[in-house]
N, C-alpha and C positions, 0 to 999 in steps of 0.2 A: 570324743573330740579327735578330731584329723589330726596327725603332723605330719609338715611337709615331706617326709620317708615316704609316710603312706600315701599321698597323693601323688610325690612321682612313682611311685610304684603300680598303684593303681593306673595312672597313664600309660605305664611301660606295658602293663597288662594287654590295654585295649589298643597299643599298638605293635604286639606280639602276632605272630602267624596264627590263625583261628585252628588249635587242635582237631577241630572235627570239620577240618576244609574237608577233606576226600569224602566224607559223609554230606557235607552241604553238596559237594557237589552232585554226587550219586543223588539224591533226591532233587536239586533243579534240573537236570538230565533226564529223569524219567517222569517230571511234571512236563517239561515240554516236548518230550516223546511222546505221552498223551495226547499234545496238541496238533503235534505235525501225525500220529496217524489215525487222527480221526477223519482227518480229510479223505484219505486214500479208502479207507475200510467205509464210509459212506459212499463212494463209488460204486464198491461192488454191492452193497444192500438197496441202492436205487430201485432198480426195475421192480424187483419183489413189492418194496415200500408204495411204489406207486400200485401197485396190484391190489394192494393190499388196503390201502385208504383211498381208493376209487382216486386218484390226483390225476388231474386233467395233463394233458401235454402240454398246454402254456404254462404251465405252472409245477412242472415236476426240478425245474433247472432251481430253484427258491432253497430245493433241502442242501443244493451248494453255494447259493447266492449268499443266502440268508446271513450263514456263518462267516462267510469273504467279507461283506459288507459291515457287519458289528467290528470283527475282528480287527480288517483293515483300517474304519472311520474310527476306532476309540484306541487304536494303541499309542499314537504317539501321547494322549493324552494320559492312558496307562503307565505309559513311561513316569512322566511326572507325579503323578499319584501316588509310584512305588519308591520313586526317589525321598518323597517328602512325607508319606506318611506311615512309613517302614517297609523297607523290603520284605523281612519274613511278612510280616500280618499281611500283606496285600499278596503273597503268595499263598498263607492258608485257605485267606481269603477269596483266591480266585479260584481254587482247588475244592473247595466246598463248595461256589458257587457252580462250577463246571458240575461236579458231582450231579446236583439238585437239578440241573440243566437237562441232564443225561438222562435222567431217571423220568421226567417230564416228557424228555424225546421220548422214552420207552413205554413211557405210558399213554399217548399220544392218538385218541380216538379219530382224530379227521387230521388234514392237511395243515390246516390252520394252526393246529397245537402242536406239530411236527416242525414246522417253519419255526415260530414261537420259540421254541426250543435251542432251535438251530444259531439262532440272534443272538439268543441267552447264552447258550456256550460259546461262541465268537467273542463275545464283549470278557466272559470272563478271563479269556482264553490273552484277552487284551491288558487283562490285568496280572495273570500270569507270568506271562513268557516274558515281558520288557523285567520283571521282578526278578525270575531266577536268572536271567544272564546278567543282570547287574550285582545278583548275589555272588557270580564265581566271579567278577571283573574284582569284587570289593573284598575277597577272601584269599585269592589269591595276587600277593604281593610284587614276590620273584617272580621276574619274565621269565624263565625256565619253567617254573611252574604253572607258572600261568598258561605257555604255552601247551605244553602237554594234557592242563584241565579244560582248553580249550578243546584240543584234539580230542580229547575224551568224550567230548558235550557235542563234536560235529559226528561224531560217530555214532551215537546213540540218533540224533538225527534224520543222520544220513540212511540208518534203517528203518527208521520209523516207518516210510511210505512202504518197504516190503515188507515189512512186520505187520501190517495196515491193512496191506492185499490178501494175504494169506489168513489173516486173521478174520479179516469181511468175508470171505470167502467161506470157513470153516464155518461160521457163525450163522451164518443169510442162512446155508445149506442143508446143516443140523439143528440150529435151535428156532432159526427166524430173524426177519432182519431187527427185530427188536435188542435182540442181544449184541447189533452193534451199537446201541447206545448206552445198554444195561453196564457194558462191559467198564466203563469208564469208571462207574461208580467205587467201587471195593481199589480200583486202582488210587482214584483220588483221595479217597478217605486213606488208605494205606500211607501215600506221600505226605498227607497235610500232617499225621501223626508222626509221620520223621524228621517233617520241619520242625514239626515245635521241639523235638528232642537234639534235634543235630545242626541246625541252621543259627547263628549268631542273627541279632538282627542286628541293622544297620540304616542311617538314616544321612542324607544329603544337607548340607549347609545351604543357609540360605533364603527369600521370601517363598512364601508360598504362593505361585498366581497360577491360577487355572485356567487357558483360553478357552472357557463354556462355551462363548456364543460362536468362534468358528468351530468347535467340534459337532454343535448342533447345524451348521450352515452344511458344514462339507458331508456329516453323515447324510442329514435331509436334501440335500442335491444328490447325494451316489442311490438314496432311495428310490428317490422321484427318476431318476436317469433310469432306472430299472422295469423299474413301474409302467414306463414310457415302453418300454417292450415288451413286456410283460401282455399290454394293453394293445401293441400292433398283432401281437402274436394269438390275441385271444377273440380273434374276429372282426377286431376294429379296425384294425390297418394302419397305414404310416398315416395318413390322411383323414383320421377320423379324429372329432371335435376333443374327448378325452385323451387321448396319444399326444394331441399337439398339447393341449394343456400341459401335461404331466412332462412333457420335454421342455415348454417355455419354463416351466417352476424349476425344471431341476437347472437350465441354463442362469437363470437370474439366482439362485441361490449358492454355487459355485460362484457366478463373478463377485455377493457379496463375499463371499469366504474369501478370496484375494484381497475386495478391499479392507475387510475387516484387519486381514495379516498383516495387510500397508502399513496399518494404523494403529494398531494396540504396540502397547509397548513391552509386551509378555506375549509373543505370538504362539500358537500350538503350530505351527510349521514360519520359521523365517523364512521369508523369500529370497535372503540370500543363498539358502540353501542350494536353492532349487533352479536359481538361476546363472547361475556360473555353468558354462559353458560344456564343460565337461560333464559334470555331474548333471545337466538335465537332457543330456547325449544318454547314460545308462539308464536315470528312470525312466525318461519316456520309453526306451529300450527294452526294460523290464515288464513296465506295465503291460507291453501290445505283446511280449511274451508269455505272460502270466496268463492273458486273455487268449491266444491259441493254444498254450500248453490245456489250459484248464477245460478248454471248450474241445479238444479233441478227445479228453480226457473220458467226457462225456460223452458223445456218441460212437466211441469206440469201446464205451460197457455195453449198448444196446445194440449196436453188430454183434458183439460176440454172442452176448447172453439171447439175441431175438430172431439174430439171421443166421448164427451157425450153432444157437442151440446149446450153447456152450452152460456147464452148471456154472451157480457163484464161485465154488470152488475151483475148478477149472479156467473159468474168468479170473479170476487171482493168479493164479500158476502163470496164467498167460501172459500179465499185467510185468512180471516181474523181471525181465529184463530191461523192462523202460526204466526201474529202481534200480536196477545193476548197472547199467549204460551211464545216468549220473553219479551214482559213487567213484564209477573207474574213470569218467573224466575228472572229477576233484580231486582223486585221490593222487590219480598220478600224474597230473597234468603240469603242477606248479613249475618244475622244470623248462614247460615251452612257456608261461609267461614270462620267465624269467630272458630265456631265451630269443624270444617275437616279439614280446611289447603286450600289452592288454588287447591295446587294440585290434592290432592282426586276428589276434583269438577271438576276440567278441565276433568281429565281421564273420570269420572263417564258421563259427558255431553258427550262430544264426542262419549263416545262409544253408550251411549239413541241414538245421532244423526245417527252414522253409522247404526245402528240396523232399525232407520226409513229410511232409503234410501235402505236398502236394502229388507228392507217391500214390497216396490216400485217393485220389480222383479215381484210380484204375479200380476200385473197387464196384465187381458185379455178382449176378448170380453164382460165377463160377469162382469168385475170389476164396480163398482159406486164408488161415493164419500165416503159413508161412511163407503166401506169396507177398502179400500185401499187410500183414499187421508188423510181424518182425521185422521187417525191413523199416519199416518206419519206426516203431519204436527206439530199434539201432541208432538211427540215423537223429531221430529228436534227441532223442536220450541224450547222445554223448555233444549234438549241439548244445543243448543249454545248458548239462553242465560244463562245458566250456565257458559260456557267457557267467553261470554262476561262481566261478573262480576267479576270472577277471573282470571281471566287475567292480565287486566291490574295491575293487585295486584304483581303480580311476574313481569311483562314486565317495571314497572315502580319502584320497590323497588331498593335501592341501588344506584341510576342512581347517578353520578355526578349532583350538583343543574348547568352545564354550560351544559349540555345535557338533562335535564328534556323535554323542550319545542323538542328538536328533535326526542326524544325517544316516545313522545306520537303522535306524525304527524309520524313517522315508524310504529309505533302499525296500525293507521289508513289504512298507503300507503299499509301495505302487504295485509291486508284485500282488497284493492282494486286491486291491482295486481292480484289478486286470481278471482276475480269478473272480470276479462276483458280476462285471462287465460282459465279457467275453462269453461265460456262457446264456447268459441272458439273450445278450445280441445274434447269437448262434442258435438259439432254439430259435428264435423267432424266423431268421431267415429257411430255416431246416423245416419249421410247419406252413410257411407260406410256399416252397418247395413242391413238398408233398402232397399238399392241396391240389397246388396246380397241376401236379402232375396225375391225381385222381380224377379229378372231377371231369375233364374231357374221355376215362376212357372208360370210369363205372358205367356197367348197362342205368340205364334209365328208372328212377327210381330204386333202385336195386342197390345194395350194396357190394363193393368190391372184392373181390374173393382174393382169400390168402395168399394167393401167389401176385397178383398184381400189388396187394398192400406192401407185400416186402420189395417190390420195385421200386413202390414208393417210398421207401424208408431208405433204399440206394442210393434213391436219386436224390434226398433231402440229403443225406452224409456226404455226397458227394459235392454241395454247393455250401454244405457249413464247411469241411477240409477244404474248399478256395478260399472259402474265405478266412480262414483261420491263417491257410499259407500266405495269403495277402497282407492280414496283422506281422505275422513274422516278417516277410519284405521290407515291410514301412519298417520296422526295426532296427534292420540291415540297414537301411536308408539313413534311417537316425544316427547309427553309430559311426555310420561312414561320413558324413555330413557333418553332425555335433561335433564327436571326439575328438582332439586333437593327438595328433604320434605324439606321447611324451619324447622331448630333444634327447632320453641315452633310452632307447626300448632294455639294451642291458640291463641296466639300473635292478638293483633288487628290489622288487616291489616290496610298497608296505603291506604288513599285518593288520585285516582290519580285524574288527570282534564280528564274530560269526553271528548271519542273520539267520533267519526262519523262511 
């Protein structure tokens, strides 16, 4: 039998500082270091993977879609899932499901089950990552602490993508690109075993309502949008009977996912969110960023590794100043936000960013690395972490505190949206390209000999990099347009909670 000693005791308990924060946090840190370098470390195992499971060129951009697309369409749902039906268990939970994912990609006989895969760890990856940054939000109390468990959890992050490169690299080169999926395994089983030993769980007040039917609208439109290109790009054309289909579906399934959000009264995105003025200045900002970053991303693996020859290793080494150029704008940059205003900085980055992709057009027979890749890397690199420091400063100011948690999982999803979009849209314009530019100068009947084929692969890069610097532009446009100068640019910006 209780007495009341022992119940406020027991309360004082469960609202004491969690003894094993610094443990919970080291294990949500390196569960969503998992997530952020699996993206990079598939980069550089692309070419091989496509070698290696015969994957057609309309369909090689899917082992990056795939995972954008799950990942992006289910996290805000993720979010709530981890809210309401425990933090830890929906992080063991996504850490074994990623596991099982990984081992699936790795064991993966054709394209189809490679893709598959890819989906699978995106959605788990959805249940994941909203879980353990709500774990350190919820463990640590003190804003001191909090802030430095913060700092600790961007940093791990923030290497993730060169740990990613290096790691894709060493792997493709020496064991095969299989063991960039294998690798995941032993790391997740490792984390989910420290959850269960070192993470408190914790659980959100409150109803439980799930918005299913727009999580099934908005993923089934960003599919069918894909699909749509997928299908210009695979011989049909903008103009042919299934493209147009597959685009009218994905358009009438997006506007019901709007009016559904109008109308539920538990929406999976408010549209208040998204439509305040400012805040739909960054994500639309985001998204057409995330769609160049990501899409230049890709065919600046297949210059290096197909027109200069470059190993997956080597390819990695190469990659990682793009990783270095955004750490040293986040890391040291907070002073000119503070300094210029967010927005100054978003314009000013974006437009460094556009200016290196379209750097990118100069590339020919005679380009190298460090005429034309480092220089744009440079130049992207420390553009968008510019945007990614100030950003969230405007996308997150002002928010309602019963929208803060939605507003920063939207911040993330457009940027992922953009990553599953962008290269979609980008192969297609890239193999309709190099078509054109075979097909009048192959002899007749004959196929094209190696040195005209890499012409063609030039001159395809060279019209995805416009149009990738074009995404960027419209962005620049956005932010200049949308944003408004906040009335003191001094002002100390706010602290948002760090996205993905």
């Amino acid at each position: 039998m209780s007495t009341p000693a022992r119940t406020a005791e027991k309360a004082q308990d469960a609202d004491a500082p969690d003894p094993r924060r610094w443990m919970a946090l080291i294990v949500a840190s390196v569960a969503t270091l998992m997530v952020v370098l699996d993206v990079s470390i598939v980069n550089i195992a692309l070419p091989q993977a496509q070698s290696d499971l015969a994957m057609g060129d309309a369909n090689r951009q899917w082992m990056i879609t795939a995972y954008a697309l799950a990942f992006g369409g289910l996290l805000l749902l993720g979010g709530r899932i981890a809210d309401f039906a425990g933090r830890k268990r929906i992080l063991v939970i996504g850490l074994l499901g990623f596991a099982a994912a990984s081992m699936l990609g790795g064991l993966a006989p054709n394209p189809g089950t490679l893709f598959t895969a890819r989906a699978l760890q995106g959605a788990f990856a959805a249940l994941l990552a909203p879980a353990a940054l709500s774990l350190i939000t919820v463990a640590f109390t003190d804003p001191k602490e909090r802030a430095k468990a913060f700092g600790i959890f961007g940093a791990f992050q923030g290497g993730g993508g060169a740990v990613g490169l290096l790691l894709g690299g060493v792997l493709t080169e020496y064991a095969g690109w299989r063991w960039c999926m294998y690798i995941n395994v032993p790391i997740a089983l490792i984390v989910a075993l420290a959850a269960r030993a070192y993470v408190r769980e914790s659980r959100a007040a409150g109803d439980r309502h799930y918005d299913l039917p727009g999580t099934l609208l908005v993923t089934g439109g960003l599919v069918a949008l894909v699909y749509g290109f997928t299908q210009a790009a695979d011989g049909g054309g903008w103009t042919a009977p299934a493209t147009l289909i597959l685009l009218a579906v994905a358009a009438l399934l997006l506007s019901a996912f709007v009016l559904v959000e109008r109308r539920t009264a538990h929406p999976l995105l408010p549209l208040r969110v998204v439509m305040e003025r400012n805040r739909a200045g960054v994500f639309l900002a985001n998204l057409l960023i995330g769609a160049g970053m990501f899409g230049m991303n890709l065919f600046m693996t297949y210059f290096l590794q197909v027109n200069l020859h470059y190993t997956p290793l080597q390819a990695g080494v190469a990659f990682l100043p793009f990783s270095v150029g955004i750490i040293a704008a986040t890391t040291l940059g907070p002073p000119l936000v503070t300094r210029f205003g967010p927005k100054p900085l978003m314009v000013a980055g974006t437009s460094l960013a556009t200016a290196g992709l379209l750097w990118l057009t100069r590339l020919g027979t005679a380009s190298a690395y460090t005429g034309e890749v480092l220089p744009t890397q440079i130049l992207v690199s420390v553009g968008v972490g510019l945007f990614f420091l100030a950003g969230p400063n405007v996308a997150l100011s002002g928010v309602d505190p019963r929208d803060a948690g939605v507003a920063s999982a939207a911040l993330t999803t457009s940027q992922q949206i953009g990553a599953a979009l962008g290269p979609a849209l980008l192969n297609t314009l890239y193999l309709a390209a190099v078509t054109g530019y075979l097909t009048p100068r192959a002899p007749a009947g004959g196929a094209a000999s190696q040195a005209l084929q890499l012409q063609g692969f030039l001159h395809g890069y060279r019209i995805a990099f416009i149009v990738a610097g074009a995404l960027m532009a419209t962005a620049v446009l956005a932010l200049a347009v949308l944003v408004k100068t906040p009335k003191s640019p001094s002002a100390e910006p706010t602290t948002p909670a760090p996205a993905h």
